[in-house]
KOLNU-625895 format. One line per field, with one value per residue (C-alpha): residue number from 1; residue in three letters; x, y, z. Coordinates in steps of 0.25 Angstrom, whole numbers, plus 2048, in hexadecimal, padded with zeros to 3 digits. Layout:
i <- c(NUM ...)
aa <- c(ALA ...)
px <- c(X ...)
py <- c(Y ...)
pz <- c(Z ...)
//
This chain:
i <- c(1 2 3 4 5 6 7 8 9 10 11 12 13 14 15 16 17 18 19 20 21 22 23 24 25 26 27 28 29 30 31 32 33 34 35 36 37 38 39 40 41 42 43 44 45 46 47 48 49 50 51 52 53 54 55 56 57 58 59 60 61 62 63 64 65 66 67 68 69 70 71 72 73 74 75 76 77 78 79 80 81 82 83 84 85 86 87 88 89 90 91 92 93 94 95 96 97 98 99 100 101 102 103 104 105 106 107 108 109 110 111 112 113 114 115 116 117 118 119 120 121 122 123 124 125 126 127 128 129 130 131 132 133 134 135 136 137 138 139 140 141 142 143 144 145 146 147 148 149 150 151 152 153 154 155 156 157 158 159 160 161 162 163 164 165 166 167 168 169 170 171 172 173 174 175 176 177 178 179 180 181 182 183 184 185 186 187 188 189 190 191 192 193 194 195 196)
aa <- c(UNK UNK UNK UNK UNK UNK UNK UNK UNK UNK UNK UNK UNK UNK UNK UNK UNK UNK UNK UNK UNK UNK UNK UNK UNK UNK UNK UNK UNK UNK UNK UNK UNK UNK UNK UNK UNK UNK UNK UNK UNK UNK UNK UNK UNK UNK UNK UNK UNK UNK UNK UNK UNK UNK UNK UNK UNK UNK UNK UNK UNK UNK UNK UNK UNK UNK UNK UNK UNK UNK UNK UNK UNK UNK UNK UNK UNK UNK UNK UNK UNK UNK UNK UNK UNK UNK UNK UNK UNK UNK UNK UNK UNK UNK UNK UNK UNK UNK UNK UNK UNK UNK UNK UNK UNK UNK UNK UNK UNK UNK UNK UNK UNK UNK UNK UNK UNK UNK UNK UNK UNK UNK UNK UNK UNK UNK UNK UNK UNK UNK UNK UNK UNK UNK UNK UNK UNK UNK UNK UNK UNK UNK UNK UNK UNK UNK UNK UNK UNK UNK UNK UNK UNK UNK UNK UNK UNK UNK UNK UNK UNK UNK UNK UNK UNK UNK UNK UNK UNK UNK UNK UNK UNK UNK UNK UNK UNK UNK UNK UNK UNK UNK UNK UNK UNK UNK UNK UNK UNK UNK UNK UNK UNK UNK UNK UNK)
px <- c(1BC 1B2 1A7 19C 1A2 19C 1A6 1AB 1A1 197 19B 19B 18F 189 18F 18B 17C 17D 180 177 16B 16F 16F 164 15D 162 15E 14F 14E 153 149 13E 142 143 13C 144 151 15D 159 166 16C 178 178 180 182 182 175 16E 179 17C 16F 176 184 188 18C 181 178 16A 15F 152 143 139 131 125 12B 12E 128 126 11A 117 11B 115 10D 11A 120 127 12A 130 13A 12E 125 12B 128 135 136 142 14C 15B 15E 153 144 13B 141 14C 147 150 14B 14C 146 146 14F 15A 165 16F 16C 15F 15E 15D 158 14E 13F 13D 12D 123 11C 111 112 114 116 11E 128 131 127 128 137 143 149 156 156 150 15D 15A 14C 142 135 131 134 142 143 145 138 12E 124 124 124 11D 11C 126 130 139 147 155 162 165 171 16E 16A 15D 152 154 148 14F 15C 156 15B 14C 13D 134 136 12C 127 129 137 13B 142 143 145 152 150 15C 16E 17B 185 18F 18C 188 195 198 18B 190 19F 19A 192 19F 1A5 199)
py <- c(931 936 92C 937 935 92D 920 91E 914 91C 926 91E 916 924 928 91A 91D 929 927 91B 923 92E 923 91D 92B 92D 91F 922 92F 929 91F 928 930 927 919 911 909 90B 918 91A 910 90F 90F 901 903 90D 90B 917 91F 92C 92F 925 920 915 919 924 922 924 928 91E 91F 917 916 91D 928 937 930 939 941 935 929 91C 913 90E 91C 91A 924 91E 924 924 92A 934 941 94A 941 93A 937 933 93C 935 934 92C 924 91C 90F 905 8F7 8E9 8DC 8D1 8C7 8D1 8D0 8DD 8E9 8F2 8F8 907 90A 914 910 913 90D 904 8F8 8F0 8E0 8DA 8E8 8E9 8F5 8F3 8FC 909 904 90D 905 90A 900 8F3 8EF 8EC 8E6 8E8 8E5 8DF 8CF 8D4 8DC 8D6 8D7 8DC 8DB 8DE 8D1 8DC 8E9 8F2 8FD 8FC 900 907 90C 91B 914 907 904 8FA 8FA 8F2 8E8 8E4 8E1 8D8 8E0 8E0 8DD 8E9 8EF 8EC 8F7 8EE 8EC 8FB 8FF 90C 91B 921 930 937 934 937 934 92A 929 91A 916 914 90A 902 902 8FD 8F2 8ED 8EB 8E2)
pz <- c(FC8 FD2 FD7 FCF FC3 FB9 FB5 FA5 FA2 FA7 F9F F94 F94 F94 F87 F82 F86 F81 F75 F73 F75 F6C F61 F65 F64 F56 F52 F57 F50 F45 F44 F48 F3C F32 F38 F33 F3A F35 F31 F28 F1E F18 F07 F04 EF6 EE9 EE4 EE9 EE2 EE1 EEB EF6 EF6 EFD F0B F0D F1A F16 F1F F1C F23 F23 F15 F1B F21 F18 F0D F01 EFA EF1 EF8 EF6 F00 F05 F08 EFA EEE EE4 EDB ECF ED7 EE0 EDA EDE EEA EEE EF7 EF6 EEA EE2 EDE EE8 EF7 EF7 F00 F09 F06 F0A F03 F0B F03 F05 F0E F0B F0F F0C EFD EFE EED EEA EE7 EDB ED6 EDC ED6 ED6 ED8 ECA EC5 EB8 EBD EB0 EAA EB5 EB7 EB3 EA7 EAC EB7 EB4 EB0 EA1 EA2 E97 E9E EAC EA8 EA8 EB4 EC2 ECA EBF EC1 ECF ED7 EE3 EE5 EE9 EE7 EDA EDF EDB EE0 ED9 ED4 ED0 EC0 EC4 ECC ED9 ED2 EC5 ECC ED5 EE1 EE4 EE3 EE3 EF1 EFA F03 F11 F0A F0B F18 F17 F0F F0C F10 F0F F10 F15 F0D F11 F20 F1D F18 F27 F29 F1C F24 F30 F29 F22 F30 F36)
//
């Protein structure tokens, strides 16, 4: 090797920069774009069936940003009020959220109504998913402890609210909006997390 040449390591610590800030760009054009960080999840679980499988990467923004025609003051258009918006195959956004108390992963469940502190909801509620209920003193969280987003997976029989999966969601508990998917390109992320 001739003393102008450029020695292994050097070569490879090169590469190894190189390819550090090319992720590095992606990442902050990702973020640029949609605002949030991560700005893909990885669907956990069946409930947004057949819209999202368990496995799909889906690309999420922040609430505020593309928000629809009839969006609400939190950047929301809930499934009852969306007016041929949607997102994910179905009416209105499909929110990321996190209450406080919980511990496991974020909730990814379509918003599907708002309400009002000390709201009866059982009244505007689609009596398919109030899990047998026959006015608000039976159902879980009605009236409405506060105000916030009543919630469902496309695949689940009950609102998130009357299974006790959560309160009304809370605007600051939203993290982000699920803009569109790739099917099963998550999968890999849900491997990886079984290994650590």
């Amino acid at each position: 090797m001739s003393a102008d040449s450029p020695s292994s390591a050097r070569l490879y610590a090169k590469d190894v920069a190189e390819t550090i800030a090319v992720v590095a760009a992606v990442g902050a054009i990702l973020f640029a774009v949609t605002g949030v960080w991560p700005p893909m999840v990885a669907v956990e679980s069946p409930s947004m069936e057949p819209h999202l499988e368990r496995g799909d990467l889906v690309l999420v923004t922040d609430e505020g940003r593309y928000a629809g025609p009839a969006a609400d003051t939190n950047n929301i258009i809930t499934a009852n009020e969306s007016e041929g918006y949607g997102r994910i195959g179905g009416r209105g956004d499909v929110i990321v959220y996190k209450q406080p108390s919980r511990t496991d992963s974020p909730i990814i469940h379509r918003a599907v109504f708002h309400v009002q502190k000390d709201e009866n909801w059982y009244d505007k509620a689609n009596k398919s998913y109030v899990l047998g209920a026959d006015s608000c003193s039976e159902l879980q969280n009605c009236p409405a402890p506060h105000a916030g987003y009543i919630t469902r997976g496309d695949n689940n029989g009950y609102y998130d609210q009357a299974n006790d999966i959560a309160p009304p969601v809370r605007p600051k508990w939203i993290r982000a909006k699920a803009q569109f998917h790739v099917p099963y390109l998550g999968s890999i992320r849900l491997e990886l997390q079984k290994l650590a």
